[in-house]
mmCIF file as Biopython writes it, N, C-alpha, C and O atoms, coordinates in Angstrom:
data_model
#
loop_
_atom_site.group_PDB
_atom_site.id
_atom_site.type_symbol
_atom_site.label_atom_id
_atom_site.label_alt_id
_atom_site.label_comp_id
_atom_site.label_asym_id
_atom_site.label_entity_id
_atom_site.label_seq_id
_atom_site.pdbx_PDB_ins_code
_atom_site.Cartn_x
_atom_site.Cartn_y
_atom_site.Cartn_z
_atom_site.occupancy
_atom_site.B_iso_or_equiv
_atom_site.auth_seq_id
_atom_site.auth_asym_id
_atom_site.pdbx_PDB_model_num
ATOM 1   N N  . UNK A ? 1  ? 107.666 116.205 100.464 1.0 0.0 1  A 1 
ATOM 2   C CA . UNK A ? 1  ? 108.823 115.387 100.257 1.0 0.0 1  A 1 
ATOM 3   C C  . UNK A ? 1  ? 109.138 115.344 98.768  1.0 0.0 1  A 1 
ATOM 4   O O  . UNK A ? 1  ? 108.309 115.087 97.896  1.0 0.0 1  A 1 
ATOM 5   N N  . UNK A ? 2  ? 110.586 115.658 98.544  1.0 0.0 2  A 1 
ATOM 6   C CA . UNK A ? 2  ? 110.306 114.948 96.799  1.0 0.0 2  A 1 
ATOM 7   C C  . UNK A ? 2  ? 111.028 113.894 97.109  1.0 0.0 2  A 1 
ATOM 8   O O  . UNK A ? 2  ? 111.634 113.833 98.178  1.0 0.0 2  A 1 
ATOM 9   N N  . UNK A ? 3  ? 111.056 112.819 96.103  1.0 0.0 3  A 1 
ATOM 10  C CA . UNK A ? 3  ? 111.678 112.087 95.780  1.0 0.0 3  A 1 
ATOM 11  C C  . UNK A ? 3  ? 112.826 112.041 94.720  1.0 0.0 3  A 1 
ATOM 12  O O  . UNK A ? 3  ? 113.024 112.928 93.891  1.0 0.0 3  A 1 
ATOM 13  N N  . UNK A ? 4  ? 113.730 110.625 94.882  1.0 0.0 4  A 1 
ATOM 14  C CA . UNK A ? 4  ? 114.983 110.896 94.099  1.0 0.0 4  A 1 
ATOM 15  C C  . UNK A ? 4  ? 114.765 109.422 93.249  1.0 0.0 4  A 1 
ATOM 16  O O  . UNK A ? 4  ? 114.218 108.390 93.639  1.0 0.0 4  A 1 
ATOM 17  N N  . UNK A ? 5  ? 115.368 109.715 92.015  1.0 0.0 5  A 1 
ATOM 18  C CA . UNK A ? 5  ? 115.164 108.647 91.087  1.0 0.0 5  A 1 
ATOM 19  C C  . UNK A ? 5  ? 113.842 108.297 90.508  1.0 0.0 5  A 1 
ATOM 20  O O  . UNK A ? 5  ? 113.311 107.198 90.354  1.0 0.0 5  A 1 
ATOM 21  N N  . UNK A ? 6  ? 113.290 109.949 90.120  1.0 0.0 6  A 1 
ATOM 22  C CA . UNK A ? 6  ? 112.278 109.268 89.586  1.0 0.0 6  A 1 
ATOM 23  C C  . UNK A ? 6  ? 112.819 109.665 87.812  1.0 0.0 6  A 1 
ATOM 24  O O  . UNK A ? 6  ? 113.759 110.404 87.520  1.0 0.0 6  A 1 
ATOM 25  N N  . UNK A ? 7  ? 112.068 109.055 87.006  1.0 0.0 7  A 1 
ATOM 26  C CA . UNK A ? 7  ? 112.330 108.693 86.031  1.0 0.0 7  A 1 
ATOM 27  C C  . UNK A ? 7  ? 111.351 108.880 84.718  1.0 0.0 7  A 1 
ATOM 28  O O  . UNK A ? 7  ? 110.286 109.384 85.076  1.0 0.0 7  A 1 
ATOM 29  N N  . UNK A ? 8  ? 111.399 108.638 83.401  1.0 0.0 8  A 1 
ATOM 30  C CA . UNK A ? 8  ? 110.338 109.310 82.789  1.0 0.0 8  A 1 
ATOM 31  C C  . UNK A ? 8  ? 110.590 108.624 81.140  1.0 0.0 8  A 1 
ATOM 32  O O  . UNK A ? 8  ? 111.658 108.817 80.561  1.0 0.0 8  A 1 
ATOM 33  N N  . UNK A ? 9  ? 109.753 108.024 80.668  1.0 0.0 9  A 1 
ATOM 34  C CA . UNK A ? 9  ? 109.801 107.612 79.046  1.0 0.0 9  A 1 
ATOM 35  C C  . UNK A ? 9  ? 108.925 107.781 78.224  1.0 0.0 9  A 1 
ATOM 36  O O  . UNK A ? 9  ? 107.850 107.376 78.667  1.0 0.0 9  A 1 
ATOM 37  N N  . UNK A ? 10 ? 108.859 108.162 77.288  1.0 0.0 10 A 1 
ATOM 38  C CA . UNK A ? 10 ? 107.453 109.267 76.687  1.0 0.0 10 A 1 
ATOM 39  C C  . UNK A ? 10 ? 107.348 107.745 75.031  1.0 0.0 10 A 1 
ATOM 40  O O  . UNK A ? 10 ? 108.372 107.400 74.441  1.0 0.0 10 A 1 
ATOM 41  N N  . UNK A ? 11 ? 106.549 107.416 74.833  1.0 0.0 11 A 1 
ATOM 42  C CA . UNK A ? 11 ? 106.407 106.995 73.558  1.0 0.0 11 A 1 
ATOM 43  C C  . UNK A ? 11 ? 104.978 107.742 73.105  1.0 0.0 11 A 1 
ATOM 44  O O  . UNK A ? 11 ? 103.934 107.777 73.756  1.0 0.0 11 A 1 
ATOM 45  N N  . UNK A ? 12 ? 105.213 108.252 71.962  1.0 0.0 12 A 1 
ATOM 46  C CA . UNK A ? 12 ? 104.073 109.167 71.086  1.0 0.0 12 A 1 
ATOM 47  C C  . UNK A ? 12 ? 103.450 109.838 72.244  1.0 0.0 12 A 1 
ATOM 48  O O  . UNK A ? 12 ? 104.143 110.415 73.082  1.0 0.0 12 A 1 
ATOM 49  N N  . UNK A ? 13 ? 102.408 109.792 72.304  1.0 0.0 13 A 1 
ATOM 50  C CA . UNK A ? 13 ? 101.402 111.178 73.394  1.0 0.0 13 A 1 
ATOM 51  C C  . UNK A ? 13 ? 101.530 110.473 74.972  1.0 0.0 13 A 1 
ATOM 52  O O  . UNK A ? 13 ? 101.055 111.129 75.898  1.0 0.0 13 A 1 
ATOM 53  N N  . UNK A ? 14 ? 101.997 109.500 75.194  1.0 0.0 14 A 1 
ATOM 54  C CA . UNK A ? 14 ? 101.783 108.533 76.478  1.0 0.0 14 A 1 
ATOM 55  C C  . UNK A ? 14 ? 102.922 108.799 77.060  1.0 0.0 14 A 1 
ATOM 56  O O  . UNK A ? 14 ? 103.943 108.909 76.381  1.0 0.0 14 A 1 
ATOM 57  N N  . UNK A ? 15 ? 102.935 108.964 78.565  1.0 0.0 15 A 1 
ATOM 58  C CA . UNK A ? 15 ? 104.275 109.772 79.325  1.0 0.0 15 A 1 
ATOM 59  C C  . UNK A ? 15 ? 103.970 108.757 80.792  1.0 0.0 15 A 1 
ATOM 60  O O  . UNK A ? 15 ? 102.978 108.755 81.521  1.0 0.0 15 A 1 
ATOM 61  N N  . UNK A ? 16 ? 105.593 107.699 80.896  1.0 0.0 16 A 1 
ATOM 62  C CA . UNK A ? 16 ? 105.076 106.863 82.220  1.0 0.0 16 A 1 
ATOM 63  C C  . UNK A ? 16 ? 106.390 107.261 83.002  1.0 0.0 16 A 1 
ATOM 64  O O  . UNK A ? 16 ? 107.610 107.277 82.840  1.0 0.0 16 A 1 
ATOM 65  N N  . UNK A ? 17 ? 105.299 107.616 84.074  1.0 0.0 17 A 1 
ATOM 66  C CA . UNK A ? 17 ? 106.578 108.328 85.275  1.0 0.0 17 A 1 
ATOM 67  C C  . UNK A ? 17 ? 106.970 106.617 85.837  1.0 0.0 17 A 1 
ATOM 68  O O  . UNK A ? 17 ? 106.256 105.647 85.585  1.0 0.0 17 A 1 
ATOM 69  N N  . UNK A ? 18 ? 108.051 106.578 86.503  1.0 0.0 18 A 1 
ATOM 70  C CA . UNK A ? 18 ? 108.269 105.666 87.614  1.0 0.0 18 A 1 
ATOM 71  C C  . UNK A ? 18 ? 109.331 106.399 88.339  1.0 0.0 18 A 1 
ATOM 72  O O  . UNK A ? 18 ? 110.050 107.387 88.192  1.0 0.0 18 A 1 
ATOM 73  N N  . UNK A ? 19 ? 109.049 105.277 89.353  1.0 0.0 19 A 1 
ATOM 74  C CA . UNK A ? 19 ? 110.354 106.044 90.774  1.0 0.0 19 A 1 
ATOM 75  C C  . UNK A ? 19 ? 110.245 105.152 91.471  1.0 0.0 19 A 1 
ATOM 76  O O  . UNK A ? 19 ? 109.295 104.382 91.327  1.0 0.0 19 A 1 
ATOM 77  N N  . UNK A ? 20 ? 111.303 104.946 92.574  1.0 0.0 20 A 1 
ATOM 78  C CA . UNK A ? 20 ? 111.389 103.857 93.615  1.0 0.0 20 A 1 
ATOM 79  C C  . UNK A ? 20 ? 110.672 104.085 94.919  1.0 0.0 20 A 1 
ATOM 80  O O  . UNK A ? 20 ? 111.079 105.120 95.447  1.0 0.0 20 A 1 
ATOM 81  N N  . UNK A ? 21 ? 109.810 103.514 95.566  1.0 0.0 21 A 1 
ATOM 82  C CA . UNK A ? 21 ? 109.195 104.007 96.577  1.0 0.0 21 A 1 
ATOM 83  C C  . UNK A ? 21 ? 110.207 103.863 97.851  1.0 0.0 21 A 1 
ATOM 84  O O  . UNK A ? 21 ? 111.231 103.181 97.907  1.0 0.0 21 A 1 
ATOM 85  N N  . UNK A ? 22 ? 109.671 104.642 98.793  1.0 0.0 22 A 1 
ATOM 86  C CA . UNK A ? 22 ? 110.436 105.670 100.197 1.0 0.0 22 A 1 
ATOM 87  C C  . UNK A ? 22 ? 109.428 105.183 101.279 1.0 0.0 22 A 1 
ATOM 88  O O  . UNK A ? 22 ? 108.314 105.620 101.567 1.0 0.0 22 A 1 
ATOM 89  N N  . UNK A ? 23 ? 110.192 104.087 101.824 1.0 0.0 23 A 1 
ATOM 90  C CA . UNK A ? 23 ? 109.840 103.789 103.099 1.0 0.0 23 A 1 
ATOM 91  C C  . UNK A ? 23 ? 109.080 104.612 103.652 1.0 0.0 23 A 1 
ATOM 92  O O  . UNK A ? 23 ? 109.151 105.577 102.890 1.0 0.0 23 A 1 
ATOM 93  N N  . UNK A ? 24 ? 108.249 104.944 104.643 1.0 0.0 24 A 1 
ATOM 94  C CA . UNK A ? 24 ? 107.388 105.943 105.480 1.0 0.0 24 A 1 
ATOM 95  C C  . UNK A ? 24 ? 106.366 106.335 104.510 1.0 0.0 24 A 1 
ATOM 96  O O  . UNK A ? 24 ? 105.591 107.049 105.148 1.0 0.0 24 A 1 
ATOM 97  N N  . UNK A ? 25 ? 105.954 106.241 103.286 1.0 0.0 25 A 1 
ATOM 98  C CA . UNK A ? 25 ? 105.408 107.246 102.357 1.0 0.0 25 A 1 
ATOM 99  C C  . UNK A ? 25 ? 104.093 105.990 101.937 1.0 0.0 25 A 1 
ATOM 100 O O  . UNK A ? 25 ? 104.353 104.801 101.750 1.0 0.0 25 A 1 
ATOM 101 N N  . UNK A ? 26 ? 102.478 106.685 101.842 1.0 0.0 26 A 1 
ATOM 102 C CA . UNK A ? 26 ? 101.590 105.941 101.394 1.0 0.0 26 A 1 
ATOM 103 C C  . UNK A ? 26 ? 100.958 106.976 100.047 1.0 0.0 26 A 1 
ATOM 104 O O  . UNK A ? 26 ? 99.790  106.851 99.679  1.0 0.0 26 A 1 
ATOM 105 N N  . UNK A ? 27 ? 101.626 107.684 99.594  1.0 0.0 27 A 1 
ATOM 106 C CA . UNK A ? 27 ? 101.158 108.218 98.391  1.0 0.0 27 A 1 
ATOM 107 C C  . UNK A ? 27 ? 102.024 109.534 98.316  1.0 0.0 27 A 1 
ATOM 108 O O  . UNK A ? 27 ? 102.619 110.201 99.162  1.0 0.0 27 A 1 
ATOM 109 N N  . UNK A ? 28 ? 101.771 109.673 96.379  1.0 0.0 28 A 1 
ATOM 110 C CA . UNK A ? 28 ? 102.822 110.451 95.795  1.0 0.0 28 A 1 
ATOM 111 C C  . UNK A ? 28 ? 101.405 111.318 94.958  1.0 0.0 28 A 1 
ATOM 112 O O  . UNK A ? 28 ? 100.356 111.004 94.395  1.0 0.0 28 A 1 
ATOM 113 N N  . UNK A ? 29 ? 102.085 112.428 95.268  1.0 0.0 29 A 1 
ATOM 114 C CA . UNK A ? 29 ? 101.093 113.893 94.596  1.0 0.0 29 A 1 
ATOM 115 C C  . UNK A ? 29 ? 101.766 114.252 93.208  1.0 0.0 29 A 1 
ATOM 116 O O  . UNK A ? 29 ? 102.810 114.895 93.103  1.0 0.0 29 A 1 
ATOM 117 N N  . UNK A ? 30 ? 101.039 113.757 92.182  1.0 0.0 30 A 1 
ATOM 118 C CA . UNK A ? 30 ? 102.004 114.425 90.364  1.0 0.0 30 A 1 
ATOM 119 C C  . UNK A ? 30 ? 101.553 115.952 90.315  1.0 0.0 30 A 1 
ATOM 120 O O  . UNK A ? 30 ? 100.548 116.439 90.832  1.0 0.0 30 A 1 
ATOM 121 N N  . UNK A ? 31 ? 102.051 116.274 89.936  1.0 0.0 31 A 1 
ATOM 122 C CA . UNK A ? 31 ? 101.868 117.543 89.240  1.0 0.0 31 A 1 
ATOM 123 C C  . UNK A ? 31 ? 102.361 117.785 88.043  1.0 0.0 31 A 1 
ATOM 124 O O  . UNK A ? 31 ? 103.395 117.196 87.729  1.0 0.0 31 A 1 
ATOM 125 N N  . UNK A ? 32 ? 101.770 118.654 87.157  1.0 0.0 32 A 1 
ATOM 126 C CA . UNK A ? 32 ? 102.212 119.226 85.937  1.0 0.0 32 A 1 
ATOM 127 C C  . UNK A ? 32 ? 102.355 120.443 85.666  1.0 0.0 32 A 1 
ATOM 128 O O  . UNK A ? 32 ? 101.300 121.068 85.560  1.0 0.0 32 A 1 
ATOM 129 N N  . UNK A ? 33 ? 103.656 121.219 85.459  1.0 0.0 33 A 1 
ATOM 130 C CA . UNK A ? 33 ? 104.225 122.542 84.976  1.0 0.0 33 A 1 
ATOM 131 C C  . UNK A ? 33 ? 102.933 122.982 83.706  1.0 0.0 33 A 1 
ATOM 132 O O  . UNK A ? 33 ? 102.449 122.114 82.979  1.0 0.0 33 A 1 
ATOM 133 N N  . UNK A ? 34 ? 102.619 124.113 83.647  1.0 0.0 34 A 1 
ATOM 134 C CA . UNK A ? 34 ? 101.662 124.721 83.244  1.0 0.0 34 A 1 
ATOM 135 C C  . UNK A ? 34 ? 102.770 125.839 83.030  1.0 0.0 34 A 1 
ATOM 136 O O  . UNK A ? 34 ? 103.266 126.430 83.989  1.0 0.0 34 A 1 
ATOM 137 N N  . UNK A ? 35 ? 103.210 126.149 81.410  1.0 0.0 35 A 1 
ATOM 138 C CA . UNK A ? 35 ? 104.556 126.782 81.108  1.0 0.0 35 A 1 
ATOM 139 C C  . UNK A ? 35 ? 103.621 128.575 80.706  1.0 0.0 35 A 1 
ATOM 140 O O  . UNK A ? 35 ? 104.137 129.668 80.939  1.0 0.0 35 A 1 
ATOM 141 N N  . UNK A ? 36 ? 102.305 128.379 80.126  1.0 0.0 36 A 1 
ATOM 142 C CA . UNK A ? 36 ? 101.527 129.600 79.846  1.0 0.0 36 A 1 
ATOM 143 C C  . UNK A ? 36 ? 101.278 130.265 81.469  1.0 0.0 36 A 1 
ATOM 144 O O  . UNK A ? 36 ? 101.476 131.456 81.708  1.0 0.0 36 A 1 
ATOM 145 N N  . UNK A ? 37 ? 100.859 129.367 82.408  1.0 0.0 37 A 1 
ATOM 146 C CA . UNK A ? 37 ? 100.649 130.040 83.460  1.0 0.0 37 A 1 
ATOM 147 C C  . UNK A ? 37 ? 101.534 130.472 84.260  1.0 0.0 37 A 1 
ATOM 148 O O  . UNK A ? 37 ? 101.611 131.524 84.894  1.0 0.0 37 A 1 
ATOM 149 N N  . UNK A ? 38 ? 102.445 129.251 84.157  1.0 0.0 38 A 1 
ATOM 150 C CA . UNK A ? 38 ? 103.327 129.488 85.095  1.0 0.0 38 A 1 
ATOM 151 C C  . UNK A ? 38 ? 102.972 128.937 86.731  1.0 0.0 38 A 1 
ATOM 152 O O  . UNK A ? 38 ? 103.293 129.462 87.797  1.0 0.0 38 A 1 
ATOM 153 N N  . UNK A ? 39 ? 102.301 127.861 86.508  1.0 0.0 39 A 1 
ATOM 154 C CA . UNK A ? 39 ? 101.469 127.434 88.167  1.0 0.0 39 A 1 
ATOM 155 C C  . UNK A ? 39 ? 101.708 125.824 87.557  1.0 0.0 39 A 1 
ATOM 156 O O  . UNK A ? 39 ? 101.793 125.492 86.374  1.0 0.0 39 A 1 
ATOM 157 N N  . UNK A ? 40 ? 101.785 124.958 88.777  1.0 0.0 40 A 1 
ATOM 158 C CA . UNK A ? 40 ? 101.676 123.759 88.978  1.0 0.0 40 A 1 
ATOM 159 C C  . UNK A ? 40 ? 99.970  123.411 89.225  1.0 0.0 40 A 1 
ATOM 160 O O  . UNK A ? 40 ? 99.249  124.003 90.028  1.0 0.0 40 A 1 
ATOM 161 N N  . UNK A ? 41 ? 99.537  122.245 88.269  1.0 0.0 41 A 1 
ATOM 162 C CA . UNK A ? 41 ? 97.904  121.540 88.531  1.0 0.0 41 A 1 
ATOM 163 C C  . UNK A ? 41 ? 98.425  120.455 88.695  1.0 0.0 41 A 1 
ATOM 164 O O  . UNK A ? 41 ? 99.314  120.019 87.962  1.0 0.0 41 A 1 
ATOM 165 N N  . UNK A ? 42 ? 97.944  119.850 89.692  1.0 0.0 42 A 1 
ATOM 166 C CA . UNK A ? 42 ? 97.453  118.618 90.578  1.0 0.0 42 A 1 
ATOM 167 C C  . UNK A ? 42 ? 97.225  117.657 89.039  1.0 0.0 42 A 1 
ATOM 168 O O  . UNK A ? 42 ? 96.506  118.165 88.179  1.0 0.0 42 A 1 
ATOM 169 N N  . UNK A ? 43 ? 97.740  116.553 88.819  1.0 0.0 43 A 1 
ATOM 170 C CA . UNK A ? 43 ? 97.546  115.488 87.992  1.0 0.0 43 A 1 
ATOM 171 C C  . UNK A ? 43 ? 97.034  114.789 88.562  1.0 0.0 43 A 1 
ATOM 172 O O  . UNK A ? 43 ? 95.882  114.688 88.139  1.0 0.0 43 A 1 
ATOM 173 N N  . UNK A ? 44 ? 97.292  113.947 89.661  1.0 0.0 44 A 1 
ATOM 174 C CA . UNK A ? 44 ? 97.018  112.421 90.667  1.0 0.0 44 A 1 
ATOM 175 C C  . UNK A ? 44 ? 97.615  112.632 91.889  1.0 0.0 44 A 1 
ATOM 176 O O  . UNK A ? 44 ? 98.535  113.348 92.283  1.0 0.0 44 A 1 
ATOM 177 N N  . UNK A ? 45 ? 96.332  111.263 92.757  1.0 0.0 45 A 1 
ATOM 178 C CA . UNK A ? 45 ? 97.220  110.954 93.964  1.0 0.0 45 A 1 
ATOM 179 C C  . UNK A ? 45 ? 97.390  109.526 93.614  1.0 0.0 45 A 1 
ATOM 180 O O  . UNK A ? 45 ? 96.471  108.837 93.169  1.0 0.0 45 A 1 
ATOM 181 N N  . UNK A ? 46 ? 98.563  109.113 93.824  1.0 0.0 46 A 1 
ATOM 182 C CA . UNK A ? 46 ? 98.662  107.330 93.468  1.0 0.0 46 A 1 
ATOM 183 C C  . UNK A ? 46 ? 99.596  106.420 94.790  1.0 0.0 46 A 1 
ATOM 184 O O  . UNK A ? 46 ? 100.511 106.908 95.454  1.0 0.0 46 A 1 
ATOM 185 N N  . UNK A ? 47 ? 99.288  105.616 94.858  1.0 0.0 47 A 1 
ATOM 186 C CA . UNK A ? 47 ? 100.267 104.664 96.047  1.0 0.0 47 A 1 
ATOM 187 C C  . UNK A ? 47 ? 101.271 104.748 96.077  1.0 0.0 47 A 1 
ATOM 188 O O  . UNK A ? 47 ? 101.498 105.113 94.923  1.0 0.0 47 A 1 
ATOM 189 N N  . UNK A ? 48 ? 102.100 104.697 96.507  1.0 0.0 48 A 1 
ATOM 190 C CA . UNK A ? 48 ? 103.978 105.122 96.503  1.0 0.0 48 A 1 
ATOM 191 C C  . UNK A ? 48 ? 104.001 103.674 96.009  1.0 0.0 48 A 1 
ATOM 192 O O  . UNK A ? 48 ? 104.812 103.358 95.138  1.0 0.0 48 A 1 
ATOM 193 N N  . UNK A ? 49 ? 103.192 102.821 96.498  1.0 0.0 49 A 1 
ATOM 194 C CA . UNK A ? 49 ? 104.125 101.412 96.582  1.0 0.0 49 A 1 
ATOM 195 C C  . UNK A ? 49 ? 104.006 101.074 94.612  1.0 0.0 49 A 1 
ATOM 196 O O  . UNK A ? 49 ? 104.952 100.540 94.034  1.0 0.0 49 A 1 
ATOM 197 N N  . UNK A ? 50 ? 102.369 101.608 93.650  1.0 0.0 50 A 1 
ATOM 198 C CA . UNK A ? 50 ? 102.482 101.511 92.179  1.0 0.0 50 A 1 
ATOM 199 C C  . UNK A ? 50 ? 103.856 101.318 91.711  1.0 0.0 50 A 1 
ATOM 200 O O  . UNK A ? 50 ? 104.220 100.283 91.154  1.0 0.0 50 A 1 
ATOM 201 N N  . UNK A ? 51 ? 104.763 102.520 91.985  1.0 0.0 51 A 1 
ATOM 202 C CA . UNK A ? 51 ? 106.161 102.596 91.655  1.0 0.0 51 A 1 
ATOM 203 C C  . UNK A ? 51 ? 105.895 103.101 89.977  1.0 0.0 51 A 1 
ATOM 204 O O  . UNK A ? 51 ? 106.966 103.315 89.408  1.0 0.0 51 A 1 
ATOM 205 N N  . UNK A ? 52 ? 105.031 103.258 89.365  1.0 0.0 52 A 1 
ATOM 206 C CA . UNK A ? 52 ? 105.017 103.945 88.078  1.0 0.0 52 A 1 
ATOM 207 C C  . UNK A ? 52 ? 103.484 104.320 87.909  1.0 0.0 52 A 1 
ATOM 208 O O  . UNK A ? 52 ? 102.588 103.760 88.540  1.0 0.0 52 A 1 
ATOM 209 N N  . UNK A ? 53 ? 103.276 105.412 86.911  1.0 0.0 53 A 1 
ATOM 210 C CA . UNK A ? 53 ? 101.884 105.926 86.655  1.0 0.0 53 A 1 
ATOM 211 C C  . UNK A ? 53 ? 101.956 106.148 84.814  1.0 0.0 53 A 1 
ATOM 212 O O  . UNK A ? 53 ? 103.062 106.399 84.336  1.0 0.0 53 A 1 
ATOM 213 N N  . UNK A ? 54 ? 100.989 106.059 84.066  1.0 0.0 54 A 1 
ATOM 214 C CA . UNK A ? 54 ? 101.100 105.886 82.968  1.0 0.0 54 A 1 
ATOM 215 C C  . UNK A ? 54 ? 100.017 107.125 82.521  1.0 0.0 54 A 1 
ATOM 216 O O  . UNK A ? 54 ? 98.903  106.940 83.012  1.0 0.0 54 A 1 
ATOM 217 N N  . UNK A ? 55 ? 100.150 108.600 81.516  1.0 0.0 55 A 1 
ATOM 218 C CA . UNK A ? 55 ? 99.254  109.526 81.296  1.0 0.0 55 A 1 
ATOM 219 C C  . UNK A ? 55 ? 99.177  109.829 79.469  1.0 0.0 55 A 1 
ATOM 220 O O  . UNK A ? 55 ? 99.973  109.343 78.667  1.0 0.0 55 A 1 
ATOM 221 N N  . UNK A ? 56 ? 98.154  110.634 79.158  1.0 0.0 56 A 1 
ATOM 222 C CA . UNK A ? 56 ? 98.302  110.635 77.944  1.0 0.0 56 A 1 
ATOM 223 C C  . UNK A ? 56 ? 98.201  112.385 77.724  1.0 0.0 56 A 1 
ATOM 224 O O  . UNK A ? 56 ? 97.255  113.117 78.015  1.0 0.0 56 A 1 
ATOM 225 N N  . UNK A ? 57 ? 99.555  112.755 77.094  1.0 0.0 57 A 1 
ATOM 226 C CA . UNK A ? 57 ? 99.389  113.901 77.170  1.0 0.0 57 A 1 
ATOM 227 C C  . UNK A ? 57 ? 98.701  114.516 75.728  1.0 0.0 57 A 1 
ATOM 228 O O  . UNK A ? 57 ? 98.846  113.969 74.634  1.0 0.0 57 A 1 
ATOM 229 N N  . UNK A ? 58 ? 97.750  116.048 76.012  1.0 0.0 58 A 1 
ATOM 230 C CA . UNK A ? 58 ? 97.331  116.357 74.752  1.0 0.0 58 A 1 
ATOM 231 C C  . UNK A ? 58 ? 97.740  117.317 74.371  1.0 0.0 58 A 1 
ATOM 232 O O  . UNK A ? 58 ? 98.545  117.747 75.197  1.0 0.0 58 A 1 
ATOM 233 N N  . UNK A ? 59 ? 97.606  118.252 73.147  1.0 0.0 59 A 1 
ATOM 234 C CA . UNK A ? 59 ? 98.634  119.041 73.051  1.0 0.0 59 A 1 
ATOM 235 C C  . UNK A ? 59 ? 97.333  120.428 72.131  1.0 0.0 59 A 1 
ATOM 236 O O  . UNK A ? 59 ? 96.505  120.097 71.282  1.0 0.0 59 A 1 
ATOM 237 N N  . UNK A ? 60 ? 97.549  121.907 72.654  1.0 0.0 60 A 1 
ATOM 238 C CA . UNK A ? 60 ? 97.196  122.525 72.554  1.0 0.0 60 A 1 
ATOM 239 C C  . UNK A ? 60 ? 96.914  122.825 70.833  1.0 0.0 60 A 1 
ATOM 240 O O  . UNK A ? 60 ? 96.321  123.841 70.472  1.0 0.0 60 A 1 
#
């Protein structure tokens, strides 16, 4: 399933997704674009109902 309205605000290295949760749904799968590989990795599984996830990105 994807979802619609999800959303995204980055301050310095910290990146917090949110989105509105979807009736029927008990968890949301993140993933992260991997631009060298070119493949999606598995970040989290988190509750639909959280409605936001908070990560710290690092940088090569």
């Amino acid at each position: 399933m994807r979802l619609a309205n999800i959303s995204h605000t980055i301050d310095g290295n910290k990146v917090t997704l949110s989105w509105i949760a979807v009736n029927g749904s008990n968890t949301v799968d993140l993933f992260l674009r991997d631009d060298k590989e070119e493949t999606f990795n598995k970040l989290t599984t988190i509750n639909m109902s959280a409605e936001s996830y908070t990560f710290t990105l690092t940088r090569d």
